[in-house]
C-alpha positions in Angstrom: 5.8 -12.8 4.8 7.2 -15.8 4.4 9.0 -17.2 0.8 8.2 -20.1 0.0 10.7 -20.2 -3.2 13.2 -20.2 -0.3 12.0 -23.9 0.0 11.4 -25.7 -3.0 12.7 -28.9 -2.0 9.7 -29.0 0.1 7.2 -27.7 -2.4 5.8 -31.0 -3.2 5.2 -31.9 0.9 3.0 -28.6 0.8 0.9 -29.4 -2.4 0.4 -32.7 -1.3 -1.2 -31.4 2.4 -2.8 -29.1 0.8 -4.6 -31.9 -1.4 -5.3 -34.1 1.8 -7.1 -31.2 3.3 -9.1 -29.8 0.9 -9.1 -31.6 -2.2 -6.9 -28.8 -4.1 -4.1 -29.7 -6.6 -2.2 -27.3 -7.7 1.9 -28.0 -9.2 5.0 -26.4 -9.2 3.3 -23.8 -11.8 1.0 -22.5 -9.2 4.0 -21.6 -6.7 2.4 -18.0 -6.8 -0.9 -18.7 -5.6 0.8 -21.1 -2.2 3.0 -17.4 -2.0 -0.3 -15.2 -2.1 -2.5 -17.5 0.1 0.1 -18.6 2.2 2.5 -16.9 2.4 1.6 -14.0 5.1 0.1 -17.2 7.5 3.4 -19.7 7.5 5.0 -16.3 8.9 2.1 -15.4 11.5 3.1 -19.1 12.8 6.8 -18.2 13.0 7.8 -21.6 10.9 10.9 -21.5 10.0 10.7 -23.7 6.7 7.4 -25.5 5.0 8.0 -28.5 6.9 7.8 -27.2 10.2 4.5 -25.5 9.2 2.8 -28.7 8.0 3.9 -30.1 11.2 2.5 -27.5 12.8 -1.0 -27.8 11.0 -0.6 -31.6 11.8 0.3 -31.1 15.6 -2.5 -28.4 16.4 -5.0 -30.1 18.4 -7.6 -26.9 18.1 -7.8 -27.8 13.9 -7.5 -23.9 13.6 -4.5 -23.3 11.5 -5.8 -26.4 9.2 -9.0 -24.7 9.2 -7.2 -20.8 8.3 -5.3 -22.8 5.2 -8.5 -24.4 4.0 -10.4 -20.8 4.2 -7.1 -19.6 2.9 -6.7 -21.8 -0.2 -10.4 -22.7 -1.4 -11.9 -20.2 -3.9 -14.9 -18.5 -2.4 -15.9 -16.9 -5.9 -20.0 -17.2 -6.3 -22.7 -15.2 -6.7 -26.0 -15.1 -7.5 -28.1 -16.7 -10.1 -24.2 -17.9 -11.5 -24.8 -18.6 -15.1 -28.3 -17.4 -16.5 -28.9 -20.8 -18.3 -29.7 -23.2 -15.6 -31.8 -21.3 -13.6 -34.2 -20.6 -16.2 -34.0 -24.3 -16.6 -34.5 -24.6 -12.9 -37.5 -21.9 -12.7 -39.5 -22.9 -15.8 -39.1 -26.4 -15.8 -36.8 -28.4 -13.2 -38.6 -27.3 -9.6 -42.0 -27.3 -11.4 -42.1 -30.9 -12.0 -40.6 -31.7 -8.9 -43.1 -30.1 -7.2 -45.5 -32.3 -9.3 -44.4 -35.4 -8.1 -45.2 -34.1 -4.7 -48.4 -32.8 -5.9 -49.2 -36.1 -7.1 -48.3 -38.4 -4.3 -45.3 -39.8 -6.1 -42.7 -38.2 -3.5 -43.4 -36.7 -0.3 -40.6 -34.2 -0.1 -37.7 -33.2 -3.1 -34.1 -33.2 -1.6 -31.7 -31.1 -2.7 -28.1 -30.5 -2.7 -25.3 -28.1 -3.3 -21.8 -29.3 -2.6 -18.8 -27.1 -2.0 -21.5 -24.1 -1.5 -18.9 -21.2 -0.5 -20.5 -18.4 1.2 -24.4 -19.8 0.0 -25.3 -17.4 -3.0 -26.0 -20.9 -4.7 -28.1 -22.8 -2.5 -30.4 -19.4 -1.6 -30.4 -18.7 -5.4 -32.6 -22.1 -5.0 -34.6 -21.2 -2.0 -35.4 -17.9 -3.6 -36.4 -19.3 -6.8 -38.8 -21.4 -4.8 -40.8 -18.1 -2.7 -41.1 -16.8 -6.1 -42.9 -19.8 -7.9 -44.8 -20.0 -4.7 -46.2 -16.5 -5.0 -46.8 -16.7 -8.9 -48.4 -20.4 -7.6 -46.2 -22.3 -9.5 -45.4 -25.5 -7.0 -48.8 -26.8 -7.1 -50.4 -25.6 -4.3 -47.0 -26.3 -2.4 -45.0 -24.6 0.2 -41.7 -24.4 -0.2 -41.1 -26.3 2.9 -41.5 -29.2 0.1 -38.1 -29.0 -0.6 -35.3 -29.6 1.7 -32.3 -27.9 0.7 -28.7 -29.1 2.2 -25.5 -26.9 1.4 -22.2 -28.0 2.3 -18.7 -26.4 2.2 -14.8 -27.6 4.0 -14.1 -23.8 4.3 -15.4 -22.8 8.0 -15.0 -19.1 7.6 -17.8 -19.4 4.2 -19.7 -21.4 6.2 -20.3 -19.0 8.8 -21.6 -15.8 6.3 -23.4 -19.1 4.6 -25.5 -19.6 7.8 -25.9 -16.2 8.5 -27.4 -15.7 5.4 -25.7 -11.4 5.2 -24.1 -10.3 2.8 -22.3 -6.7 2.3 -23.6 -4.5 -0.7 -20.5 -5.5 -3.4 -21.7 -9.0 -2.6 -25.3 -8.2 -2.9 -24.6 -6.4 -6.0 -23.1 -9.5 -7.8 -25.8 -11.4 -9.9 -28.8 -10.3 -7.7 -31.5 -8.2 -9.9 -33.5 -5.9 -7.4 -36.5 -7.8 -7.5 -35.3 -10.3 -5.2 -33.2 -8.0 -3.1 -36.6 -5.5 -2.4 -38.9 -8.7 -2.0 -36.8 -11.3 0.3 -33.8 -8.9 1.8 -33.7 -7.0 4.7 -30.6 -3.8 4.7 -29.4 -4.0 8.4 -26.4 -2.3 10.0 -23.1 -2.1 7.8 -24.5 -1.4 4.6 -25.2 -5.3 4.7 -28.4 -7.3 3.5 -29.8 -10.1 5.5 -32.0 -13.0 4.4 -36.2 -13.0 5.4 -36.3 -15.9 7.4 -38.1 -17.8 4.8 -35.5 -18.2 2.7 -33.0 -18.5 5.3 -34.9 -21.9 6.8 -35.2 -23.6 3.9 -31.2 -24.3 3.5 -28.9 -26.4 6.0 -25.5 -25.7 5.9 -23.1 -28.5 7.1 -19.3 -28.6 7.2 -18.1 -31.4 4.9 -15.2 -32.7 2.7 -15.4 -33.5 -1.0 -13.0 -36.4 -0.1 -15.2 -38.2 2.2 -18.3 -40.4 1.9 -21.8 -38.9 1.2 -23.6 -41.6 2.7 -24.8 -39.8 5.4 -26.3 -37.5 3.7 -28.6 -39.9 2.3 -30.4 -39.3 -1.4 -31.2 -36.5 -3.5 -33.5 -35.7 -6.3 -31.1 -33.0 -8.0 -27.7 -32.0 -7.0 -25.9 -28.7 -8.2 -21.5 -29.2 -7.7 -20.6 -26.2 -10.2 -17.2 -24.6 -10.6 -15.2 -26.5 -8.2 -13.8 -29.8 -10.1 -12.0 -27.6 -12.3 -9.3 -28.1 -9.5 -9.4 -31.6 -8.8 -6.9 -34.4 -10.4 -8.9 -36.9 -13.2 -8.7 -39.6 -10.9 -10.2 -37.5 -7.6 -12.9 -36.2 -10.2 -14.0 -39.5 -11.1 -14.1 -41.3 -7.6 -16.2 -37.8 -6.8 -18.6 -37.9 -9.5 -19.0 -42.0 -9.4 -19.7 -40.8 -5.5 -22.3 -38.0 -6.0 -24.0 -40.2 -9.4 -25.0 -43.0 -6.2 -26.4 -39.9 -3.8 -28.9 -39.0 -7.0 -32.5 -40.7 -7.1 -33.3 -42.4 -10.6 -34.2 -40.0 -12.9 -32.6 -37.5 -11.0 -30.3 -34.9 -12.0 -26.8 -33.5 -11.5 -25.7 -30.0 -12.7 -22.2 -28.7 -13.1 -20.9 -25.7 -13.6 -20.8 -23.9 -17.3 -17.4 -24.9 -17.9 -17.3 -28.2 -17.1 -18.8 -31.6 -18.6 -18.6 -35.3 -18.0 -17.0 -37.7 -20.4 -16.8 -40.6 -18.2 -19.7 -42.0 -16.1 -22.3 -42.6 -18.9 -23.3 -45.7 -17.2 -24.4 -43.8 -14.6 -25.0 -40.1 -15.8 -26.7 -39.3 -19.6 -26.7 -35.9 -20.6 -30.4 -34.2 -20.4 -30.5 -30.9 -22.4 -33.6 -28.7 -20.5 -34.7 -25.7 -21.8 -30.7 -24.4 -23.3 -29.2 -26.2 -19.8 -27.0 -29.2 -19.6 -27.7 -31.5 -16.7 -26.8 -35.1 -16.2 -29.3 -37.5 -15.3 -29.2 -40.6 -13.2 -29.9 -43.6 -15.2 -32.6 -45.7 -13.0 -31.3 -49.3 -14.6 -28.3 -48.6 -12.8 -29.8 -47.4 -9.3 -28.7 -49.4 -5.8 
């Protein structure tokens, strides 16, 4: 393994490329987690110093060794159902109404989005929320089809068990009552558990950076990006969240993770409290 205390003086080039690429800050402080995460794959690329391995992430015309220190340094901790709050909110009153505005005629189809997905528990936590209200006929006569839900993550290697939609049994086991794993999971080979394709269809996964516009992406009725700015610098959090506040509809909502809170932005975000849930809602005086 390579040590990376061996080459201080280049520290700061490192943390730097490691912000450019996937929107992670971390100081001098955090000189353990570059060792852990990094340590064993500057060594597998026989660099001789840090600088030679940024180069060589720079140079490599494949994007597969930026690509092994993106999966490499992003956190991939999820799970199901993450924070028992919010998705009451979401079950008992959030979907429910937006499904009424479809009902209605006021919308033809809710959008929804989770950035910096990780491996997907979040986004299917969603799309499994909405099979169940549609058996207990809770959407208003609506499929769940209604609702189009797009994931996105920079870390390739999540993306692909994202899309995949399998998940081994520790995985399975974390936040997942047995309800939902009997009902919409199939067990298949490896003592793994694969989406029904129900569930499965109603989420796209794309690759995409935090850094970069969302414009493509067009607009959204409610956006979930929970447990990820916790790593970002003020001034990258606010450009972010002044980003994703002009991707939310009027009177649409962003939620963030447990931890986390917005003291900036209240021309654009005020703070909605549903059911015991925080959520931030997008102030339509101020829409494009």
């Amino acid at each position: 393994m390579f040590d990376i205390s061996k080459s201080l003086g280049d520290f700061p080039l490192l943390s730097e490329f490691v912000s450019e690429t996937c929107c992670i800050h971390m100081g001098p402080d955090k000189l353990y987690l570059f060792q852990a995460r990094l340590g064993s794959l500057i060594a597998e690329t026989r660099a001789q110093s840090v600088r030679e391995f940024i180069s060589k992430a720079r140079t490599d015309a494949t994007g597969r060794l930026r690509d092994k220190i993106i999966d490499a340094m992003t956190t991939h901790e999820t799970y199901w159902f993450r924070d028992s709050r919010p998705w009451t909110a979401m079950e008992e009153e959030v979907l429910p109404r937006l499904a009424a505005k479809v009902a209605g005629g006021e919308k033809a189809r809710i959008r929804i989005l989770c950035a910096a997905c990780s491996t997907g528990q979040e986004p299917y936590s969603i799309a499994l929320l909405l099979n169940k209200l549609s058996r207990e006929n809770r959407l208003r006569g609506l499929s769940p089809s209604a609702f189009e839900i797009m994931a996105f993550d920079v870390s390739p290697g999540s993306l692909f068990i994202a899309s995949a939609g399998r998940y081994s049994q520790l995985e399975i086991a974390r936040g997942l009552p047995d309800y939902w794993r009997e009902n919409f999971f199939d067990q298949t080979p490896g003592n793994t558990w694969t989406l029904r394709d129900p569930v499965r269809r109603l989420v796209s996964f794309k690759r995409h950076n935090l850094q970069d516009s969302f414009a493509q992406f067009g607009m959204f009725d409610l956006v979930l990006c929970r447990n990820v700015a916790i790593y970002f610098r003020d001034d990258f959090k606010k450009d972010l969240f002044t980003r994703i506040a002009h991707t939310i509809l009027p009177g649409g909502h962003l939620l963030l993770g447990g931890a986390e809170t917005l003291f900036t932005h209240q021309d654009l975000l005020q703070i909605e409290r549903i059911r015991e849930a925080i959520f931030f809602r997008r102030l339509p005086q101020t829409a494009n």
